[in-house]
VEXDRENLUM-10194 format. One record per atom (N, C-alpha, C): x, y, z. Coordinates in steps of 0.001 Angstrom, whole numbers, padded with zeros to 6 digits, always signed. Layout:
BEGIN
XYZ/...
# end
This chain:
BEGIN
-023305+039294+058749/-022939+039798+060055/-022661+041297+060025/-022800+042253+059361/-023192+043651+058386/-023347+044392+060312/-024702+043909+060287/-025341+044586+061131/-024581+044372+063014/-024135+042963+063127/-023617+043085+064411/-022018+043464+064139/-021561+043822+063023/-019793+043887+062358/-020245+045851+063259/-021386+046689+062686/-021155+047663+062968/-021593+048348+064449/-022558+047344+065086/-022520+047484+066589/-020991+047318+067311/-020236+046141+066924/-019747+045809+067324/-018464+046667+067615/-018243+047484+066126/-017008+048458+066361/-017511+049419+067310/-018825+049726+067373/-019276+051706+067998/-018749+051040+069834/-019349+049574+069673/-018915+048969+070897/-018095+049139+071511/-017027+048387+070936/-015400+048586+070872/-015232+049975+071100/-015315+050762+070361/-014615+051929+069894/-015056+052454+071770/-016181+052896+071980/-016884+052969+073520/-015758+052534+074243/-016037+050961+074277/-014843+050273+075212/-013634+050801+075238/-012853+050839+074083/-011488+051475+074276/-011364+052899+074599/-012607+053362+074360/-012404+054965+075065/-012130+054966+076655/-013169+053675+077124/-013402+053611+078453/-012114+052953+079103/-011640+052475+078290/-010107+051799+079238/-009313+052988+078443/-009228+054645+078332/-008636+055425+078286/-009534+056450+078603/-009802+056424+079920/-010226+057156+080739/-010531+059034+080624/-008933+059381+080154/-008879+060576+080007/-008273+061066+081755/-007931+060501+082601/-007253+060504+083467/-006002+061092+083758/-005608+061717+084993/-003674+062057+084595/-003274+060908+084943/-001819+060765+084132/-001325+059706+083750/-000507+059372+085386/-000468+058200+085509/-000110+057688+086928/+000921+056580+086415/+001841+056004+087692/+002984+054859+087291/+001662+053603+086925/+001683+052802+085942/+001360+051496+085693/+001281+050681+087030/+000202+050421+087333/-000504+049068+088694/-000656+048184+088310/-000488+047089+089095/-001096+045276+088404/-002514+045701+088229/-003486+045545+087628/-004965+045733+087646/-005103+044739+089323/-006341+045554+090359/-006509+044659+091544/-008258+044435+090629/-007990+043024+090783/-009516+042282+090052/-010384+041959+091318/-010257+042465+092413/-010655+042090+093824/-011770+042355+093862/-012120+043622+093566/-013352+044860+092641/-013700+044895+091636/-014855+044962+091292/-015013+044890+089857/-014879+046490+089295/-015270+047073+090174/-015283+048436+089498/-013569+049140+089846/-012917+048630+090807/-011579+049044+090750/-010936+048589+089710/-011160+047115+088931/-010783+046858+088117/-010986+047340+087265/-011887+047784+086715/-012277+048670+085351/-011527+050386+085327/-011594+050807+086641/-010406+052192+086895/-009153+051729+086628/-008368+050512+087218/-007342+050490+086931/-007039+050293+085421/-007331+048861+085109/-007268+048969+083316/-007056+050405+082819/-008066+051441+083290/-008252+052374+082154/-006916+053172+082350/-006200+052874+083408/-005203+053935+083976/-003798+053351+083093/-003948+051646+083039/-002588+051421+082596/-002365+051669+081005/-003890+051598+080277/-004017+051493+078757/-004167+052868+078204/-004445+053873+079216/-004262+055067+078879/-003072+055636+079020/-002080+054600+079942/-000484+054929+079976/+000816+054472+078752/-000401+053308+078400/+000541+052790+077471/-000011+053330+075952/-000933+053850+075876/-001344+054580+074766/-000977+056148+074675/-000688+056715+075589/+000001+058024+075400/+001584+058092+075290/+002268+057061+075832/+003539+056832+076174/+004084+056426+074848/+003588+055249+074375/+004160+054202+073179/+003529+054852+072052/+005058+055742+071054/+004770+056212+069880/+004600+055371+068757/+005291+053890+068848/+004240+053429+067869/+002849+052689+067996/+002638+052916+069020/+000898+053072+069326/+000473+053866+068533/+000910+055463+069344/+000215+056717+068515/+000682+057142+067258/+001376+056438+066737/+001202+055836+065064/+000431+055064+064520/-000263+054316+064986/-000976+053840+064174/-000883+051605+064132/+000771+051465+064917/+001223+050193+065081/+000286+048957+065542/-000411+048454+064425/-001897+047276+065189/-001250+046100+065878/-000188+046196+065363/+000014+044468+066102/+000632+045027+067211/+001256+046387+067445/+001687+046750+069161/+000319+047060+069727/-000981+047354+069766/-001796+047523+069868/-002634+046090+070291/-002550+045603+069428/-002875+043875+069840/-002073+043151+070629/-000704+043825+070771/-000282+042987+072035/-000660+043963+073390/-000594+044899+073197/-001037+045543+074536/-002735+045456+075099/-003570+044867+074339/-004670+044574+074492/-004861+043063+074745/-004522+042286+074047/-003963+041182+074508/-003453+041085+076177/-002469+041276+076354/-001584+041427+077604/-002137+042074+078680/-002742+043219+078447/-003332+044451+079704/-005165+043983+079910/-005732+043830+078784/-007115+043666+078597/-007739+042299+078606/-007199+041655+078211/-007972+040673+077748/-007849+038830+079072/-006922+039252+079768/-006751+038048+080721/-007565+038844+081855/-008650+039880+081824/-009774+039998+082656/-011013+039523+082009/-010942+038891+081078/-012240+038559+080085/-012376+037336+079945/-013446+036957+080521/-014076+035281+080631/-014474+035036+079030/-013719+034686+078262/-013886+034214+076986/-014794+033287+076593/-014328+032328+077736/-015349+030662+078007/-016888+030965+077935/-017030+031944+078796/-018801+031731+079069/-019126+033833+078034/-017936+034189+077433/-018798+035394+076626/-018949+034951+075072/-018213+033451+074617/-018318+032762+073790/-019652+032051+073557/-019871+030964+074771/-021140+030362+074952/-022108+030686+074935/-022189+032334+075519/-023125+033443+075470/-023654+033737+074161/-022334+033832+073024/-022927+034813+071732/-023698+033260+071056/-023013+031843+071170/-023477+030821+070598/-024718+030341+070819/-024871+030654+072145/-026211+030580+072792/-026827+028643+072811/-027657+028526+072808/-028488+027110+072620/-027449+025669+071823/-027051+026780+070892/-025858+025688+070421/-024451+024932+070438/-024390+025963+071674/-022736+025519+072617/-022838+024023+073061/-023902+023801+073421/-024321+022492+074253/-024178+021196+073259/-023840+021515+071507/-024156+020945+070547/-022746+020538+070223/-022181+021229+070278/-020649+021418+069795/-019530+020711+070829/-019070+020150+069916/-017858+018907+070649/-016846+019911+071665/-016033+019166+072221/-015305+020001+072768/-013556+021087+072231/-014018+020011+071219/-012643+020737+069882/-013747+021735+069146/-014779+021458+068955/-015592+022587+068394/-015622+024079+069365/-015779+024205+070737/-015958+024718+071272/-014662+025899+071640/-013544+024649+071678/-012704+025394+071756/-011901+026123+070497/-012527+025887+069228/-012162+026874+068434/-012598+027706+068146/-014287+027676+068721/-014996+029131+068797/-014518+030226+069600/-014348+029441+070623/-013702+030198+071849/-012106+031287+070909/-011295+030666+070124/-009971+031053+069676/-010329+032331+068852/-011158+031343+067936/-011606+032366+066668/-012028+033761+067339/-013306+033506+068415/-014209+034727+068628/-013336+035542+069435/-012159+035366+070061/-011547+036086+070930/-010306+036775+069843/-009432+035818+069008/-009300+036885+067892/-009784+037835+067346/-011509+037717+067009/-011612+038661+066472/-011792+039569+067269/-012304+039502+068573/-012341+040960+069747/-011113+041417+069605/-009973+040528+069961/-009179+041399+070556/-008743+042252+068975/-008557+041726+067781/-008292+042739+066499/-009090+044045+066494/-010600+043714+066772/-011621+045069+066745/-011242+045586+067817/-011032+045289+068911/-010761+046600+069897/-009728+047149+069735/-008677+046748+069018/-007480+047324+069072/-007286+048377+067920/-008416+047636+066966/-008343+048770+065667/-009408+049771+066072/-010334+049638+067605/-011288+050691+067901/-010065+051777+069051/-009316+051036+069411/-008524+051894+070366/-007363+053092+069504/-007189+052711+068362/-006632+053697+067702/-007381+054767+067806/-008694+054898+067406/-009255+055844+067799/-009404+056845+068773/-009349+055964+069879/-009375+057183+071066/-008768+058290+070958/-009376+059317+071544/-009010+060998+070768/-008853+061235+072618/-010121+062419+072794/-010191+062837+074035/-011017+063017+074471/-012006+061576+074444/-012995+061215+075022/-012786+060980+076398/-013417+061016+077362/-013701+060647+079078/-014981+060181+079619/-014785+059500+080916/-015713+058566+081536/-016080+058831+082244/-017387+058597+082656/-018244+058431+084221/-018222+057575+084886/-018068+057052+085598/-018181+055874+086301/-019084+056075+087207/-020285+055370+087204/-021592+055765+087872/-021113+054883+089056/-022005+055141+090492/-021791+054206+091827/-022005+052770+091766/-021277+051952+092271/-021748+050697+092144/-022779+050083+092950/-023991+049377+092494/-025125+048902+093284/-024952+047663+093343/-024146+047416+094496/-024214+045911+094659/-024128+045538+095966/-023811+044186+096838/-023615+043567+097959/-022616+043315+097923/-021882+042692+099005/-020552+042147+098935/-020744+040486+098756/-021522+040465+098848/-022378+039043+098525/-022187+038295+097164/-022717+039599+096737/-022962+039296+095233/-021854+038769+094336/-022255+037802+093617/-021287+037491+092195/-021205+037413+091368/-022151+037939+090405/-022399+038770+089083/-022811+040496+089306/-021985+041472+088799/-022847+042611+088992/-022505+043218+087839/-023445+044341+087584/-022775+045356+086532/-022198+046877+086713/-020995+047027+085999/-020718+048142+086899/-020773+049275+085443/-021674+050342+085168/-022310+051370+084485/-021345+052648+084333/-021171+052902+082786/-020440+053837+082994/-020916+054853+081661/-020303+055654+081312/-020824+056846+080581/-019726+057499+079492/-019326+057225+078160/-018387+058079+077623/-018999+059084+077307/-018125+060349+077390/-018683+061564+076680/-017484+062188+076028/-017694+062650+074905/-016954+063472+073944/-017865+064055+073202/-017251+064157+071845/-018576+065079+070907/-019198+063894+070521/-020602+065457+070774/-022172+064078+070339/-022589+063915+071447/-023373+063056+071617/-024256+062658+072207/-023381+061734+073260/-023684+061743+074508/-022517+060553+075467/-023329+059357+075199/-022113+058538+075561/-022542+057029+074584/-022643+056194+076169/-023801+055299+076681/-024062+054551+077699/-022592+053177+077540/-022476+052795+078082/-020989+051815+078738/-021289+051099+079479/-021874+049523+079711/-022046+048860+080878/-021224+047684+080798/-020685+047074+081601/-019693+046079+082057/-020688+044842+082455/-020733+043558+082168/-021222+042463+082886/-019888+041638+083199/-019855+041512+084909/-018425+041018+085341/-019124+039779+086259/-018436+038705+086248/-018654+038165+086952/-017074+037680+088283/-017618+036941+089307/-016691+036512+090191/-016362+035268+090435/-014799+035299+089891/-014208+033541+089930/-013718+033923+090810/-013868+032312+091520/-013003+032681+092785/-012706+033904+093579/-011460+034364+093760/-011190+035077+094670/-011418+036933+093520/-011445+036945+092458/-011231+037941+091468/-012556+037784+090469/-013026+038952+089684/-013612+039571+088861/-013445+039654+087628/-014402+039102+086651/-014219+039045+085139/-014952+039710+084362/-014768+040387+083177/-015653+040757+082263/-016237+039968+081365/-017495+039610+081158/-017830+038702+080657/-019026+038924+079379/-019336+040591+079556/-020410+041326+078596/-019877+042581+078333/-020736+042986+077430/-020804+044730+077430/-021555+045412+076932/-022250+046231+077141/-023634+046679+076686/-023145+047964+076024/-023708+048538+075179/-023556+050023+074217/-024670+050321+074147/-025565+051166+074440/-026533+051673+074032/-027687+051163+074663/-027629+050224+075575/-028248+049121+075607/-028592+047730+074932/-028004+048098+074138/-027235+046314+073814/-026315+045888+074222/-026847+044604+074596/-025572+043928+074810/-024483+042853+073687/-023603+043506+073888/-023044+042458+072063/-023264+040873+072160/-023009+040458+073433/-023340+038686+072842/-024881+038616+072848/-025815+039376+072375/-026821+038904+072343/-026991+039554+070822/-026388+040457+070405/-026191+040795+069327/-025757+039718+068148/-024482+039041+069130/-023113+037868+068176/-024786+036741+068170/-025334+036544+069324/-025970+035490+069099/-027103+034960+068016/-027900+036565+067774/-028844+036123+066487/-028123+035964+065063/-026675+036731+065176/-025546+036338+063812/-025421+034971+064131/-024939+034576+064701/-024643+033210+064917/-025375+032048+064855/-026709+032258+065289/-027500+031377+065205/-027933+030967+063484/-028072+032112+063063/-028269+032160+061757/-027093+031052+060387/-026011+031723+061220/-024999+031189+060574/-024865+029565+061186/-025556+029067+061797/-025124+027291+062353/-026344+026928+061879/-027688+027679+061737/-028571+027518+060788/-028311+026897+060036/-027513+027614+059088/-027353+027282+057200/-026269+026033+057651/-025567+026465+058078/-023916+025990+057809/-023623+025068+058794/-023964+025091+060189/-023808+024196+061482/-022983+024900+061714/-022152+023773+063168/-021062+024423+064078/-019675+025151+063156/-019379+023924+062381/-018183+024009+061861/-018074+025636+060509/-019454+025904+059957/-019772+026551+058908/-019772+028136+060262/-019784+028582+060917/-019574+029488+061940/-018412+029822+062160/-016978+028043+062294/-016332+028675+062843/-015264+028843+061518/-015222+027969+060479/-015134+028611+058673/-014914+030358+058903/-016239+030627+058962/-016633+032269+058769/-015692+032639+059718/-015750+032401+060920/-014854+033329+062202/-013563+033063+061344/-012445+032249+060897/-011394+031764+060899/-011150+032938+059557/-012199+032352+058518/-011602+033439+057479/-011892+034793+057156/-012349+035436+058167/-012980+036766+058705/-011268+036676+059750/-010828+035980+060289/-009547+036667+061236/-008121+036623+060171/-008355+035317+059513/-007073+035435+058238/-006735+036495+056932/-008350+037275+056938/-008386+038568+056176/-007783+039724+056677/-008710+039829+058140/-007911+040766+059106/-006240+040881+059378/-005851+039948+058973/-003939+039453+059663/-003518+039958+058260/-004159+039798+057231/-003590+040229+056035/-004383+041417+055144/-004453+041991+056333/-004620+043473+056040/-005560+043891+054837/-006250+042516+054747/-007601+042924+053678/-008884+043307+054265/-009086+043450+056001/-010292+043916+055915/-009891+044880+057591/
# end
């Protein structure tokens, strides 16, 4: 997993730039998920508040980092169907205790990589391109742009609409999108190993991470 381990951080690293906007700092809002693209402004406003504010953030603190990503980020993220996504063909295979430990595992490991990509953020900033959609609509993508040094890095959001509110459910870098990335790792790995040999790997790939070996 070499190859989607290092998409996956430039990913991240993107993402957490993009929920730190580079914005002036404003009082903390509930995120309104009403919008998909208001939602993605707000996030960036509260995680760029709590990342300039909280010194042991800007120390270096991962597990305050993982709870603030956790807590601020991650209850806008359809886990259910960005899980099924990276598993692809073989979700349909997998029991429902199988499923739901993919679901645990794979969302551990996001939320650890983004949080060890959000340390990073320096003083990078965003574009937020116009949104092309209907009011109709209930999947859209809303396109955005980091730039710092180098080359600006492309940012796209795939959100979808539950009910009355807006979820993140993809994310594209470069034009990839990572669960299609997770999915040829994955497939590979239920290949050799099946369901359970996938979620092995996820489990002891997150118990390394907690103990500070990788």
């Amino acid at each position: 997993m070499n190859v989607v381990r290092r998409v996956l951080n430039r990913g991240l690293l993107a993402a957490a730039c993009a929920l730190s906007l580079g914005l002036p700092l404003q009082p903390a809002l509930a995120a309104d998920a009403s919008s998909p693209d208001v939602l993605i402004r707000q996030l960036s406003l509260e995680t760029l508040e709590s990342v300039k504010t909280d010194k042991s953030i800007q120390g270096g603190d991962l597990q305050k980092i993982i709870s603030l990503v956790d807590g601020k980020v991650m209850p806008h993220v359809n886990f259910q169907r960005m899980t099924s996504s990276a598993v692809g063909r073989f979700w349909r295979q997998a029991t429902p205790e199988q499923q739901q430990r993919l679901q645990d595992e794979f969302k551990t490991l996001l939320v650890r990589t983004y949080a060890g990509a959000l340390t990073q953020v320096k003083d990078q900033t965003i574009a937020l391109r116009p949104l092309r959609a209907s009011p109709s609509d209930t999947e859209v993508v809303v396109k955005t742009e980091i730039r710092g040094k180098g080359d600006p890095i492309q940012l796209d959001y795939r959100l979808e609409k539950s009910g009355a509110v807006w979820k993140i459910y993809d994310v594209n870098v470069l034009g990839i999108w990572l669960a299609d990335q997770y999915r040829n790792s994955f497939s590979q790995e239920i290949g050799a190993n099946g369901i359970d040999g996938l979620i092995k790997v996820l489990t002891e790939r997150n118990q390394k991470a907690a103990g500070g070996k990788a």
